[in-house]
Backbone as JSON, one array per atom type, in Angstrom:
{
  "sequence": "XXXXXXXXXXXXXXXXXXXXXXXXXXXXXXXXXXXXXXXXXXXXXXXXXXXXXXXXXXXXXXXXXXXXXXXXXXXXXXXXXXXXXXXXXXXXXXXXXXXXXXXXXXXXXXXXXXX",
  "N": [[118.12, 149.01, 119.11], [121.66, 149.21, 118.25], [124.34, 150.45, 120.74], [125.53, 153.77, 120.76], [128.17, 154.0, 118.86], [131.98, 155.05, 118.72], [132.07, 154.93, 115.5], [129.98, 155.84, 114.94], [129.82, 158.9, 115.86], [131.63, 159.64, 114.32], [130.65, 159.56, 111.49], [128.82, 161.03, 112.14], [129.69, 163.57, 112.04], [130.74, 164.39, 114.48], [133.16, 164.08, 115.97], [136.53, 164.16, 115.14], [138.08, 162.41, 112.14], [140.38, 161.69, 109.68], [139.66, 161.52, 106.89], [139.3, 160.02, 103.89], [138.14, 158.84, 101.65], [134.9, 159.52, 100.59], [131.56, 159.1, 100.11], [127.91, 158.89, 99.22], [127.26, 156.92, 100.57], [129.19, 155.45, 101.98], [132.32, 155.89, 104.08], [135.38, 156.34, 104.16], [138.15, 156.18, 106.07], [141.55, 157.1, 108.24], [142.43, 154.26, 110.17], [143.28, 154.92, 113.57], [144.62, 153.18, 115.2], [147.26, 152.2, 113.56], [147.74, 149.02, 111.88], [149.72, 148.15, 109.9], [151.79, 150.06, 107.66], [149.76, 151.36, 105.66], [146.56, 152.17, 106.8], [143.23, 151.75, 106.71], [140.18, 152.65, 107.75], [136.51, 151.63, 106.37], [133.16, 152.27, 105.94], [129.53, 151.5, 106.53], [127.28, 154.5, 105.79], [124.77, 153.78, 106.6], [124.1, 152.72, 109.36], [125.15, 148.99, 110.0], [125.98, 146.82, 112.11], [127.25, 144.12, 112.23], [129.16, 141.75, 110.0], [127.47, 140.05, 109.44], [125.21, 141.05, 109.67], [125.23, 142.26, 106.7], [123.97, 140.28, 105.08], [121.03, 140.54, 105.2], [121.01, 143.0, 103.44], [120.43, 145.46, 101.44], [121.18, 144.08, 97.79], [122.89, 146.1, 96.27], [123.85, 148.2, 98.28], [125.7, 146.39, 99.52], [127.7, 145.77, 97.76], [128.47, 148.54, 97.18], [129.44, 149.07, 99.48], [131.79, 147.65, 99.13], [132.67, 148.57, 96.37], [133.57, 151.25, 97.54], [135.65, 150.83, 99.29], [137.44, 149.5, 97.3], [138.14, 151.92, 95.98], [138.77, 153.73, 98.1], [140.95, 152.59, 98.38], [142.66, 152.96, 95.94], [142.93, 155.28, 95.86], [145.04, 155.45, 98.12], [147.4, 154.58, 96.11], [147.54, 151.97, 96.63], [147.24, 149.96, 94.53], [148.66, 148.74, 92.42], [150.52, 147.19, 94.09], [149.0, 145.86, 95.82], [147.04, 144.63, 98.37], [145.51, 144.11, 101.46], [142.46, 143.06, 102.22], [140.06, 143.19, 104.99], [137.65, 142.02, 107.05], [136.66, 141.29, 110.51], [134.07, 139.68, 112.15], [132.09, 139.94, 115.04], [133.08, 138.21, 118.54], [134.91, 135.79, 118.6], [135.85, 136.96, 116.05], [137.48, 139.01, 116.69], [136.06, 141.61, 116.42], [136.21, 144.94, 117.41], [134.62, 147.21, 117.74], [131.2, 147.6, 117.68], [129.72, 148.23, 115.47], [129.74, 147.63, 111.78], [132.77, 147.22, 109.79], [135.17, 147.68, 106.98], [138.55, 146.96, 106.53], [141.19, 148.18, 105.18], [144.39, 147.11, 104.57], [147.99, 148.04, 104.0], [151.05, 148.8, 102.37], [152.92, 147.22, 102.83], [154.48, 143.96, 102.77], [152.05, 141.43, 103.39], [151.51, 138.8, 105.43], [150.77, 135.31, 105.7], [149.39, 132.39, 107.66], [147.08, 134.71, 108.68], [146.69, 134.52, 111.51]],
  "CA": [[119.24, 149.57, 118.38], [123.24, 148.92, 119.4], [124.5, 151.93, 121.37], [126.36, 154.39, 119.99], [130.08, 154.08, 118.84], [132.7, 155.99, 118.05], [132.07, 154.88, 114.18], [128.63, 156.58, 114.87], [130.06, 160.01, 116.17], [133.02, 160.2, 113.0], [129.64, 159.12, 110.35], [127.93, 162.52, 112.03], [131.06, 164.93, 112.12], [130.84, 164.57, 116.22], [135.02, 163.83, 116.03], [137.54, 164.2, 113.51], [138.58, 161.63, 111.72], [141.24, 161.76, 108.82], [139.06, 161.4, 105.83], [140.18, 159.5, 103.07], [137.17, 158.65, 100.62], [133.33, 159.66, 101.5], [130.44, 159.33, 99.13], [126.63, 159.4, 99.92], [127.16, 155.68, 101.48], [130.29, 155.23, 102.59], [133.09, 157.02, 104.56], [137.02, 155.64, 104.69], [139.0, 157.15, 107.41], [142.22, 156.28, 108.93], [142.51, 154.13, 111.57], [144.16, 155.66, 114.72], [145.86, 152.2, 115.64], [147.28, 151.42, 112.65], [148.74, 147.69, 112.14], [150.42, 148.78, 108.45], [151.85, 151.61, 106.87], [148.39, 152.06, 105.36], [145.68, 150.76, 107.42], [141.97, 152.51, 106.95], [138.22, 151.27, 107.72], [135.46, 151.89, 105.48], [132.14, 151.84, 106.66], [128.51, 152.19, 105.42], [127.06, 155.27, 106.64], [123.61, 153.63, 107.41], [124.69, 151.65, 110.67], [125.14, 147.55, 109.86], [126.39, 146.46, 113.47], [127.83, 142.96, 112.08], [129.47, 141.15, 108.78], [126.58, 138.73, 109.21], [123.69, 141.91, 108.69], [124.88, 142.01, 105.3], [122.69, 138.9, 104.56], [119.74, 141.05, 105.07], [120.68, 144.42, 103.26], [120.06, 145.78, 99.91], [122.79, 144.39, 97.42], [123.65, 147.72, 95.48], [124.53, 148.57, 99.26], [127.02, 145.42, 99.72], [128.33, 146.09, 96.98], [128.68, 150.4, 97.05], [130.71, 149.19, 100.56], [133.08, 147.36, 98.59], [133.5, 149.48, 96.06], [133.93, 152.37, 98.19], [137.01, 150.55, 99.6], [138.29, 149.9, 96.28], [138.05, 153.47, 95.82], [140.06, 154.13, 99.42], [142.49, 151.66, 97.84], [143.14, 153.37, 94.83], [143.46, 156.62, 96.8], [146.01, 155.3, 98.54], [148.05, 153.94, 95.36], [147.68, 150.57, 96.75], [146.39, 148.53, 93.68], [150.18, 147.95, 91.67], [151.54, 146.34, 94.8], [147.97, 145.03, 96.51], [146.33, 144.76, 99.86], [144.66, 143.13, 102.33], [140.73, 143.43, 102.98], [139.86, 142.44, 106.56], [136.3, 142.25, 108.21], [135.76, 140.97, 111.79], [132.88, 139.69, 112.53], [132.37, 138.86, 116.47], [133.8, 138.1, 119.55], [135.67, 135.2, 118.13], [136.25, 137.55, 115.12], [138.37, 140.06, 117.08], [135.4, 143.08, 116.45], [136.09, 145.59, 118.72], [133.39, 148.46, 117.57], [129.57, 147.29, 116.88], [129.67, 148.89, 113.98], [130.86, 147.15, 110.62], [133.86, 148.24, 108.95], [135.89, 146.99, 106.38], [139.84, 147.49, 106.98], [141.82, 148.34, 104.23], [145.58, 146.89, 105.0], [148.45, 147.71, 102.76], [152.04, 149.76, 102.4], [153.8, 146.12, 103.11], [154.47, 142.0, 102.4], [151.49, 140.84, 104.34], [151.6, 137.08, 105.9], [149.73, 134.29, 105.84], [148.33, 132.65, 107.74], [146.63, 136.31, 109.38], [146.22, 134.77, 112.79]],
  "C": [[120.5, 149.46, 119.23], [123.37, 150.59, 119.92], [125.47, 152.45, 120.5], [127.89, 154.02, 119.97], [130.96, 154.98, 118.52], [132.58, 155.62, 116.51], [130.69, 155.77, 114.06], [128.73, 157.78, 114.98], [130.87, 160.39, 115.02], [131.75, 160.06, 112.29], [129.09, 161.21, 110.78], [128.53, 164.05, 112.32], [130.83, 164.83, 113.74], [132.44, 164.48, 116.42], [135.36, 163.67, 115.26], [137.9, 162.91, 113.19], [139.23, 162.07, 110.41], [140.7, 161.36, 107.7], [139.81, 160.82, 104.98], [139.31, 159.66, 101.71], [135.81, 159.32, 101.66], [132.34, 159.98, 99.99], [129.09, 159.87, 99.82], [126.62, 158.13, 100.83], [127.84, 155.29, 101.84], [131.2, 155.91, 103.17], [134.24, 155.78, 105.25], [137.7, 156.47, 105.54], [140.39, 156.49, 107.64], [142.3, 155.57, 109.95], [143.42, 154.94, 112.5], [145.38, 154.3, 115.4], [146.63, 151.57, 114.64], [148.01, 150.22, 112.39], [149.18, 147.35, 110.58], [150.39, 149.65, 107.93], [150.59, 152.07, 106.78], [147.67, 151.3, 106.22], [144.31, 151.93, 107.41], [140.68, 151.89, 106.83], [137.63, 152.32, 106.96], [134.3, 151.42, 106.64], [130.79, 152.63, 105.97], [127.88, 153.43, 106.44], [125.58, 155.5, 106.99], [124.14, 152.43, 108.11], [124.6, 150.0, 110.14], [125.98, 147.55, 111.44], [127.48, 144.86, 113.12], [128.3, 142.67, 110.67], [127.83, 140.6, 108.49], [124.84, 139.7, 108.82], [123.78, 142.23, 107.12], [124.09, 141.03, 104.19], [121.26, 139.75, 104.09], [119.78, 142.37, 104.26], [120.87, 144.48, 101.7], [121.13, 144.87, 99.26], [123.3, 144.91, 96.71], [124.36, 147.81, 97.26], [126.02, 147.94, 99.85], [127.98, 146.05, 98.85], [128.81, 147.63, 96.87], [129.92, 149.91, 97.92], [132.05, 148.67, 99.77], [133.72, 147.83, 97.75], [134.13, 150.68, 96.28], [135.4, 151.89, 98.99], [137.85, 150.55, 98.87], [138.69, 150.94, 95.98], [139.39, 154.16, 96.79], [141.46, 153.57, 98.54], [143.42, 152.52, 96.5], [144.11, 154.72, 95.21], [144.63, 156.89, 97.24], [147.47, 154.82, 98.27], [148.82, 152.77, 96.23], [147.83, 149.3, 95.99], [147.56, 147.95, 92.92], [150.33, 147.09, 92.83], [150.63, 145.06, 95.18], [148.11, 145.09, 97.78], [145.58, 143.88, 100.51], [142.98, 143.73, 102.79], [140.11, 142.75, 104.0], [138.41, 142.78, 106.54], [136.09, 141.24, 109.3], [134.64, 140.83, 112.14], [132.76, 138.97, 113.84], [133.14, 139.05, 117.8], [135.14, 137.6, 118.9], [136.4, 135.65, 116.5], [137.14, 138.4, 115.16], [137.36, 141.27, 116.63], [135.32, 143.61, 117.15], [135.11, 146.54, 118.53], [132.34, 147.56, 117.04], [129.42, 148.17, 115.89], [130.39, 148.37, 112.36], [131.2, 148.12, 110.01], [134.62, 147.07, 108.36], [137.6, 147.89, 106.49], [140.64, 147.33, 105.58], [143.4, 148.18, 104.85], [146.67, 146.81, 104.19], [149.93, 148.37, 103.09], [153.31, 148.27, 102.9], [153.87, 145.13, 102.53], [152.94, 141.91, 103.46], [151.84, 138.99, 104.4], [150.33, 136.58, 105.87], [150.25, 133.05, 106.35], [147.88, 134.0, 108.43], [146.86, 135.83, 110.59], [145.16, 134.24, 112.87]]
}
């Protein structure tokens, strides 16, 4: 099993996090660094460690994660203007927590290309 993260301590109330959405399988938060007005991760709240373990997991569960972002999104009367949905997967992905999360990015123009 990966070691614990801070996405593992906010999932079991161990540190606050700024709640946004939370069902029985998901939990949106704000980020703390944020890189746009809005910027909040989603995440499932049985551990996936990578993009690439979604291959192997239920897909009601794929799917709950994404609509549980939509959900954040809405929350955040994002959906008139639109948003950006990020996931990192990796070194070469820029993932800094073993823990997948989907990033909800919005409150601006975004660019393209991302980087």
């Amino acid at each position: 099993m990966a070691e614990q993260t801070i996405f593992d301590k906010i999932v079991a109330k161990e540190i606050p996090a700024e709640i946004l959405y939370e069902d029985e399988q998901v939990l949106a938060f704000r980020d703390i660094n944020p890189q746009a007005p809005e910027h909040v991760l989603v995440i499932p709240k049985k551990k996936l460690v990578r993009f690439t373990d979604l291959a192997a997991a239920p897909v009601a569960d794929v799917g709950h994660l994404f609509a549980g972002a939509a959900k954040a999104a809405q929350k955040l009367g994002l959906a008139e203007n639109g948003y950006r949905i990020v996931v990192n997967c990796g070194k070469h992905g820029q993932q800094t927590v073993d823990y997948l999360h989907v990033h909800i990015l919005g409150g601006r123009q975004m660019r393209w290309p991302p980087g």
